[in-house]
C-alpha positions in Angstrom: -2.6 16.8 -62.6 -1.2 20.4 -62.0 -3.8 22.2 -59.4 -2.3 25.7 -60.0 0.3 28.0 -58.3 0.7 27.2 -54.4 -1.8 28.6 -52.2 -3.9 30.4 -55.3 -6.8 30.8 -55.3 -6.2 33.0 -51.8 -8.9 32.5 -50.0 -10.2 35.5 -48.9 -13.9 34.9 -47.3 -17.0 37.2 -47.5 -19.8 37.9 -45.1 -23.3 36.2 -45.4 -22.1 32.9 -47.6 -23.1 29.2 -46.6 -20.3 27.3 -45.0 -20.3 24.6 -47.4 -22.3 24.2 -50.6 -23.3 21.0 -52.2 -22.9 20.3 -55.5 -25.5 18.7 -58.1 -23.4 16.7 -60.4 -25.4 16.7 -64.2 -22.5 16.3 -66.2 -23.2 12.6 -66.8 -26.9 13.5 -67.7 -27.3 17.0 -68.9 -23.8 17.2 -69.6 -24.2 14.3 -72.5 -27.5 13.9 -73.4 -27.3 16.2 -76.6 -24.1 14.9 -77.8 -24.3 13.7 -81.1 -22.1 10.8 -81.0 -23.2 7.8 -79.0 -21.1 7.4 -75.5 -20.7 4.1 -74.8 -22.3 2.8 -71.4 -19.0 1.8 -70.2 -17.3 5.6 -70.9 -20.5 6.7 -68.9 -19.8 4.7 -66.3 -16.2 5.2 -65.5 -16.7 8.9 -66.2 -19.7 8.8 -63.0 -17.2 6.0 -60.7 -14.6 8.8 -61.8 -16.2 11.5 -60.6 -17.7 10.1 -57.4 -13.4 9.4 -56.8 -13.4 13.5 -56.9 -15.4 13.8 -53.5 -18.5 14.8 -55.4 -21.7 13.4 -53.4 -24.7 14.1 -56.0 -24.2 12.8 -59.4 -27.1 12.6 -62.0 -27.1 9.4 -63.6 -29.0 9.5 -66.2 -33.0 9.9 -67.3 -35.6 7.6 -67.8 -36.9 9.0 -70.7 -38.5 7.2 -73.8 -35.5 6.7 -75.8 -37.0 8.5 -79.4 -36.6 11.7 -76.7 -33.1 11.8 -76.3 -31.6 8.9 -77.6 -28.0 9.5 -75.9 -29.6 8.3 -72.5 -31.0 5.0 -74.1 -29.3 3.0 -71.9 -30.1 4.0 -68.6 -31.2 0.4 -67.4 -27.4 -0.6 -68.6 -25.6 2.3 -66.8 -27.8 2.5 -63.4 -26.7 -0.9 -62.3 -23.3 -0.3 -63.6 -22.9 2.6 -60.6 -25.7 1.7 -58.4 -23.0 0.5 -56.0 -21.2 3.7 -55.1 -21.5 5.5 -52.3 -23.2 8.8 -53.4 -26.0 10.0 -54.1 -27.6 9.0 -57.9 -30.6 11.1 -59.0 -31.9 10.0 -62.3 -35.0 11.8 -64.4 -38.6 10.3 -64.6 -40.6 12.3 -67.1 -43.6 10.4 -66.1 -45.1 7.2 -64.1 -43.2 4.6 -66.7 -40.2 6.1 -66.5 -40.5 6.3 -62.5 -41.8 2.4 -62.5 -38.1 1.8 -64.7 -36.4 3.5 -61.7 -38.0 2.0 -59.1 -37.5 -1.5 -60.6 -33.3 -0.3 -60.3 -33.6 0.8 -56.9 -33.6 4.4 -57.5 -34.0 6.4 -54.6 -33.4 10.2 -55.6 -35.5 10.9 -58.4 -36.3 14.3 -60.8 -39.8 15.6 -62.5 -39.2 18.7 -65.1 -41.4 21.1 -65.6 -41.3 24.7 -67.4 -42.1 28.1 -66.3 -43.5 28.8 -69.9 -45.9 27.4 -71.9 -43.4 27.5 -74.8 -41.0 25.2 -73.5 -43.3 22.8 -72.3 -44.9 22.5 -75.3 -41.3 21.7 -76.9 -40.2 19.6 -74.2 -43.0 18.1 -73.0 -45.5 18.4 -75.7 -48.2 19.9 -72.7 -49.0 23.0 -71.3 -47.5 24.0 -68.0 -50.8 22.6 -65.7 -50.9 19.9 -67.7 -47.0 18.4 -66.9 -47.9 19.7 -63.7 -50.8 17.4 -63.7 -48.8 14.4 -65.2 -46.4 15.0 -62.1 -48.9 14.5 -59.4 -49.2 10.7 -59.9 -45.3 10.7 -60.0 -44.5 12.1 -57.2 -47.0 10.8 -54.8 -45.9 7.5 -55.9 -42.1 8.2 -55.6 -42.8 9.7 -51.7 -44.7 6.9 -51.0 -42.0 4.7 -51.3 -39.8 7.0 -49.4 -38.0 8.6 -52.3 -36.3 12.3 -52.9 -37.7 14.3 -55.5 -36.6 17.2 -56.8 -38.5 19.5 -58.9 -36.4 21.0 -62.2 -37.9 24.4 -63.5 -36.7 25.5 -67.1 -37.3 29.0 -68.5 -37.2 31.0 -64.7 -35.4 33.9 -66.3 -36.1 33.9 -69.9 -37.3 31.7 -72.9 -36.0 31.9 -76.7 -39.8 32.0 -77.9 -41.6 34.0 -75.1 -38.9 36.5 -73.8 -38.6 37.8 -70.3 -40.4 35.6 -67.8 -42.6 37.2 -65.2 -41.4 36.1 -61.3 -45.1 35.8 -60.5 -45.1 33.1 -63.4 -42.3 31.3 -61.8 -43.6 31.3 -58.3 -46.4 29.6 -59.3 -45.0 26.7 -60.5 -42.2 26.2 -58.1 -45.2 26.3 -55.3 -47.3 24.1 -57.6 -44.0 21.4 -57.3 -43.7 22.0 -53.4 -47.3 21.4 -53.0 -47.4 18.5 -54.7 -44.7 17.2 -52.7 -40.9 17.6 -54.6 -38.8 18.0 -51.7 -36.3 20.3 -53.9 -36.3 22.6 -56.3 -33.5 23.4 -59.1 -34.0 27.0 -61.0 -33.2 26.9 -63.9 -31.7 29.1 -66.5 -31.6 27.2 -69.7 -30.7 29.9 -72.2 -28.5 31.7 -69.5 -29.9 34.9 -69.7 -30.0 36.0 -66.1 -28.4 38.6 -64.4 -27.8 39.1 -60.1 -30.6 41.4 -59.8 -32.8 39.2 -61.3 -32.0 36.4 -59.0 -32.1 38.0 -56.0 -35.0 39.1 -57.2 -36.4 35.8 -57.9 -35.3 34.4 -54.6 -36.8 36.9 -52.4 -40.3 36.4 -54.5 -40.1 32.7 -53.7 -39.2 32.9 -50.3 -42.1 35.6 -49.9 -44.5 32.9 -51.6 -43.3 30.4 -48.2 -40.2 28.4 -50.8 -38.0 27.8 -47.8 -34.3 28.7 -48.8 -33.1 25.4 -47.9 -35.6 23.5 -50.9 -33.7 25.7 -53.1 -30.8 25.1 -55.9 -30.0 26.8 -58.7 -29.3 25.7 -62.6 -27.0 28.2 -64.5 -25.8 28.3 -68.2 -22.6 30.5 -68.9 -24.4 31.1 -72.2 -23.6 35.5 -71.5 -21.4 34.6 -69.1 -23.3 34.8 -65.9 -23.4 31.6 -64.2 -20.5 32.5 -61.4 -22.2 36.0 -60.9 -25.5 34.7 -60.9 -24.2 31.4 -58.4 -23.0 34.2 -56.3 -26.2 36.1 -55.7 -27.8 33.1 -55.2 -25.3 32.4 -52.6 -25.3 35.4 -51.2 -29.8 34.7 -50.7 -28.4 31.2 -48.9 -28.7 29.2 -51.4 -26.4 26.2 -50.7 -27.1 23.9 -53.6 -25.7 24.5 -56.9 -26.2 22.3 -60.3 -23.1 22.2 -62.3 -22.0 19.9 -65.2 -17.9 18.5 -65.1 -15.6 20.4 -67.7 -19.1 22.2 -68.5 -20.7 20.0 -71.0 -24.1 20.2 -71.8 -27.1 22.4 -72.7 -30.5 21.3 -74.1 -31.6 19.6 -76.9 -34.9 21.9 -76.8 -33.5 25.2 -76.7 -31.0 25.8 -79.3 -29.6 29.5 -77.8 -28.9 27.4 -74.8 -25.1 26.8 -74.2 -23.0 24.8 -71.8 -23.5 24.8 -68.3 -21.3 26.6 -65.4 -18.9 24.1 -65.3 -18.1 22.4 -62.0 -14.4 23.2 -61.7 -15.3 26.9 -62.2 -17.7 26.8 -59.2 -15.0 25.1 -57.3 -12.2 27.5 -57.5 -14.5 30.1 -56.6 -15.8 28.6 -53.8 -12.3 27.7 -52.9 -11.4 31.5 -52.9 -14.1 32.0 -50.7 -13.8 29.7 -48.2 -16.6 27.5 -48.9 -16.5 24.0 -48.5 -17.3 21.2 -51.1 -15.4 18.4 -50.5 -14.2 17.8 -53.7 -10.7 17.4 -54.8 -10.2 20.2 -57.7 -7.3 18.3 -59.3 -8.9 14.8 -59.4 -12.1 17.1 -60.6 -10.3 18.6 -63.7 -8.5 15.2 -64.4 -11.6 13.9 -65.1 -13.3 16.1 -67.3 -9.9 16.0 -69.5 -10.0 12.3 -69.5 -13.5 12.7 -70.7 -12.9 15.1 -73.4 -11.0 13.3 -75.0 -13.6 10.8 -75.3 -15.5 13.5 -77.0 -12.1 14.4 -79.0 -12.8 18.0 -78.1 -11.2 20.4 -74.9 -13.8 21.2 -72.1 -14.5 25.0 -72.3 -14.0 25.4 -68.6 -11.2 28.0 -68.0 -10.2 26.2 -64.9 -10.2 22.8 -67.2 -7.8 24.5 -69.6 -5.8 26.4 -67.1 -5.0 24.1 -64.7 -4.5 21.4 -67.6 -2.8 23.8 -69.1 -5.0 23.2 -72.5 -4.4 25.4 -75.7 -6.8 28.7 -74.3 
């Protein structure tokens, strides 16, 4: 696979950026759960042992959700074991205490809660208001640290939501201290109908940290639906933030909010963090090889401009 011209992307560093950022895999999760086709279990797993091959060390798995939810990811107890074996990372989703007991029973040991910033979306998504999920958490997460496993906390709707509008920080804050109290160890923001803009972020991040969210718990969940997830990644860099969410070839969006669009795919991020001197650890070419080898199991070509350029894909 073609990688580019020689020595492009220049890198050129700037001030005040982490040395090395990791990378939150979804595209196996988020990046396929609202395709309409069925992916078979074995695609899923040769598209995760393919991208752990890339130098990726967090890959989403899948999501142990009740199947009538999203019926894409009804094979999670098929696919888990099918990767449990490699040597990264494998978060997987656990709406509530069954779905963390069907984790556990796989040896899960990184797992995710999501909640919403808006009462909206958690109505949609979850069917309860916000306190309430938050209240169906508790249980989940004190079991899941109990046993000595990572949790990360997903918030949806931190910049915007289809029904609701603009999304006070205040509102946001809240919830992400709400997760953090209850124990999540990390936090992904998200921005599920990419609506947000760098001032906003910086904003948000500097409301967070003021509220006692240590930089560190951070990560951040961009959509390219305006096309804002690198500028938006940026800022977030640019507050410290060293963990970004990103989805291979940039598949995905969510089933519950129809204005949301893919997400910031991962071979974007990479070039840009290549031209700025940041390290990932992954192998761009391997990284792009992959999400064109899994496009055409979707019979479609992956939106990413890096994808297509250095594929050299119909634009």
């Amino acid at each position: 696979m073609n990688t580019g011209e020689p020595g492009l992307p220049m890198t050129v560093p700037a001030e005040g950026l982490p040395a090395r950022v990791r990378i939150h895999e979804v595209g196996a999760r988020d990046g396929l759960q609202n395709e309409k086709a069925t992916v078979p279990t074995a695609v899923k797993a040769e598209f995760v042992r393919r991208l752990a091959g890339t130098g990726l060390t967090t890959i989403e798995a899948t999501s142990f959700v009740h199947p009538r939810w999203v019926p894409q990811l009804a094979d999670a107890e098929e696919l888990y074991p099918a990767v449990s074996d490699l040597p990264v990372e494998l978060p997987v989703l656990v709406p509530n205490e069954r779905g963390l007991d069907r984790a556990l029973a796989l040896g899960a040991r990184r797992v995710a809660v999501f909640a919403s910033a808006t009462e909206s979306f958690a109505k949609a998504n979850l069917n309860r208001t916000v306190d309430e999920a938050l209240a169906m958490f508790e249980p989940v997460v004190a079991r899941a640290k109990e046993q000595g496993v990572h949790v990360r906390g997903y918030l949806s709707m931190c910049f915007g939501d289809p029904w609701e509008g603009a999304v006070p920080v205040p509102r946001v804050v809240r919830v992400c201290r709400a997760l953090l109290d209850m124990g999540c160890d990390e936090l992904s923001l998200g921005d599920t109908i990419g609506v947000a803009t760098p001032g906003h972020v910086t904003a948000l991040i500097g409301a967070l940290t003021g509220a006692g969210v240590p930089v560190p718990a951070l990560g951040v969940h961009f959509h390219d639906t305006y096309g804002q997830a690198l500028s938006n990644t940026l800022a977030a860099l640019q507050q410290g933030v060293a963990t970004v969410d990103a989805s291979a070839g940039g598949l995905g969006g969510c089933p519950y909010a129809k204005s949301a669009t893919g997400n910031l795919a991962t071979e974007d991020l990479v070039w840009m963090l290549r031209g700025l001197g940041i390290d990932t650890g992954v192998d761009l070419g391997r990284l792009v090889a992959t999400s064109v080898w899994m496009a055409a199991h979707l019979g479609r070509p992956s939106p990413s401009r890096t994808v297509r350029a250095l594929s050299h894909q119909e634009q």
